[in-house]
C-alpha positions in Angstrom: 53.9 7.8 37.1 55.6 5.4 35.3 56.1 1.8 36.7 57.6 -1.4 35.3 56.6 -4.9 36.2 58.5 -7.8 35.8 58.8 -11.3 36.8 58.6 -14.9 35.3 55.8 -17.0 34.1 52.7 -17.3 36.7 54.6 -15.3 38.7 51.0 -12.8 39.4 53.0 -9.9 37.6 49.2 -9.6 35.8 47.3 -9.4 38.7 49.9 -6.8 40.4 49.4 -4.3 37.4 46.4 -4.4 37.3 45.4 -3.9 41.3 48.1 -1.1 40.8 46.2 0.7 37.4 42.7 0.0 40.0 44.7 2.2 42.3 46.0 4.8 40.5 42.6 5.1 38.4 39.4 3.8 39.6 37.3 5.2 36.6 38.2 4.3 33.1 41.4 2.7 31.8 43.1 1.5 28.6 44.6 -1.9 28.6 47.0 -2.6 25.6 47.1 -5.9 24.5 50.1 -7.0 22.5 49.7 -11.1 22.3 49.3 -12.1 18.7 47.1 -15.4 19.1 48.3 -18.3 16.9 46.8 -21.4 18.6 44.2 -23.3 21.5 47.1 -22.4 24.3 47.0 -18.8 23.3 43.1 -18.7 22.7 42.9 -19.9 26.6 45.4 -17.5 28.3 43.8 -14.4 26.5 41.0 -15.3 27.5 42.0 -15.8 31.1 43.5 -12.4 31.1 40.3 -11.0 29.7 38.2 -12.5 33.0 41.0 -11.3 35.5 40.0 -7.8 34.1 36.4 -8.2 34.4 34.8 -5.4 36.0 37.5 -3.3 36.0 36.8 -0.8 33.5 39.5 -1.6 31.4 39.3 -0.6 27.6 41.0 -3.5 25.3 42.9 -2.1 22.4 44.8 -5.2 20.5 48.3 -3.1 19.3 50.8 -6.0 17.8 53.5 -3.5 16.6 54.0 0.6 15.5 53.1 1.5 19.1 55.3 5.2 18.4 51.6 5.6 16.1 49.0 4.6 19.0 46.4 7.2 19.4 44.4 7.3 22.4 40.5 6.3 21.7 38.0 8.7 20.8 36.3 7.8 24.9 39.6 9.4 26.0 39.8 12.7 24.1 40.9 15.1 26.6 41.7 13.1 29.4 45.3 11.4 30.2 44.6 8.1 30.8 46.2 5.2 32.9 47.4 2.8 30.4 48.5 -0.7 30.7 50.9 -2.3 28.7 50.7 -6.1 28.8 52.9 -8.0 27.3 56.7 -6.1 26.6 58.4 -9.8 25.7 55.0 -9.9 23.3 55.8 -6.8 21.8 59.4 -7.2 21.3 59.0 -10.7 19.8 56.4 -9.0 17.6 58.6 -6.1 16.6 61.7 -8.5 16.4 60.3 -10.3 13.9 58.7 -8.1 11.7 62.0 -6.3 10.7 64.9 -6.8 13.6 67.1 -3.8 12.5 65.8 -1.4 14.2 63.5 -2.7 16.5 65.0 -0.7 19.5 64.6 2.3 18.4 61.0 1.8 17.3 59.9 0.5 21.0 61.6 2.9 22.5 59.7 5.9 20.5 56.4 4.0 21.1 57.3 3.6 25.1 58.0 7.9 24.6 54.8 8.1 22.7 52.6 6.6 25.1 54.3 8.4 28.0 53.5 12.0 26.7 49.9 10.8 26.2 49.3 9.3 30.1 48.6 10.1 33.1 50.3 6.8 34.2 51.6 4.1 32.2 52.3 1.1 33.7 54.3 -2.0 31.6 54.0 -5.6 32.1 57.4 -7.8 30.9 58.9 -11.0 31.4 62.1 -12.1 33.0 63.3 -14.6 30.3 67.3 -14.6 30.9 67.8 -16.2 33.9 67.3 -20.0 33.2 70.9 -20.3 31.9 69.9 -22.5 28.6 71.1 -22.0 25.6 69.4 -21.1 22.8 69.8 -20.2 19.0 71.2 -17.3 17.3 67.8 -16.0 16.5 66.4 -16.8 20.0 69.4 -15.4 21.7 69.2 -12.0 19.6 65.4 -12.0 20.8 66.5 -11.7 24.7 69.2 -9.6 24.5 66.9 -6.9 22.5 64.5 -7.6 25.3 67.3 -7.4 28.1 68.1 -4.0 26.5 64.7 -2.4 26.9 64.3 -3.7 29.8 67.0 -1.6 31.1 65.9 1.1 28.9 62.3 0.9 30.9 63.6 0.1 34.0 66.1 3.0 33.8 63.2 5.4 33.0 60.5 4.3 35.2 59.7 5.4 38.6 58.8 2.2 40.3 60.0 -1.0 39.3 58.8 -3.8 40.7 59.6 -7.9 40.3 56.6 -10.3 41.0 57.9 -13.1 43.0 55.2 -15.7 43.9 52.4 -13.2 43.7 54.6 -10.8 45.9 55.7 -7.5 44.6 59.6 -7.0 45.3 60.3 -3.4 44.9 63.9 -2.6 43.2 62.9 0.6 42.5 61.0 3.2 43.8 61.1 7.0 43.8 59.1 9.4 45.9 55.9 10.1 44.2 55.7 6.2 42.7 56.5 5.2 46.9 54.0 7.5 48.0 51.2 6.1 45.0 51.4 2.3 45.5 
């Protein structure tokens, strides 16, 4: 299954994803972090994350950029596992900056990649279009390439669902994803 999570800031898209991956995969899971750290305020809400998943047999594996290259860990050989991609906005800043042309294309073939390797794969992102602000060029190529793969995910996953005060809003939903969450 593959399901897509989106929602503002606070908004308990986190703690949705991960209560779904507990579902769909009680035993061991990998949890792909994509938040480049760069000061105190980024320190603090990685480590937050980090408590939230406490317990919850999640394995951390830090992946910036080049997702189409990920490789599943050696603990996984054989097995499909339930991945969780937290954050897309992270990744596509990440991506966007190290070389913009092109960026699309690699994302995509790294959201590919890790679907022919899991069982389910389940992606965290960030509504970041709807305050009506303007920004700069740069910032404003940054959300559209975000606004496209959001549609590119949303268009290929199963279930997608919005967090809305800690509430799941489902906008999307097939069968199987219906019957799973």
């Amino acid at each position: 299954m593959f399901v897509l999570i989106t929602g503002g800031s606070g908004s308990g898209k986190s703690e949705y994803a991960e209560g779904l991956a507990l579902k769909l995969e009680p035993g061991k899971k990998l949890y792909l972090a994509t938040m480049m750290v760069w000061d105190e305020e980024g320190r603090k809400r990685v480590s937050r994350h980090k408590k939230m998943r406490e317990g919850k047999r999640f394995e951390t594996v830090e992946i910036y950029s080049d997702l189409e290259k990920f490789t599943i860990p050696d603990g996984f050989k054989g097995k499909r596992p339930t991945i969780l991609l937290e954050c897309m906005s992270n990744l596509v800043c990440n991506e966007f900056y190290r070389q913009e042309k092109e960026a699309y294309c690699r994302i995509v073939r790294g959201i590919e990649r890790l679907l022919s390797c899991s069982e389910h794969l389940i992606v965290v992102t960030n509504e970041v279009c709807s305050d009506g602000a303007a920004y700069s060029d740069e910032t404003e190529r940054y959300r559209k390439l975000l606004g496209q793969i959001n549609c590119y995910l949303a268009g290929r996953a199963g279930l997608v669902a919005e967090a809305v005060c800690g509430i799941p809003v489902f906008w999307k939903q097939d069968r199987a994803a219906a019957e799973k969450r």
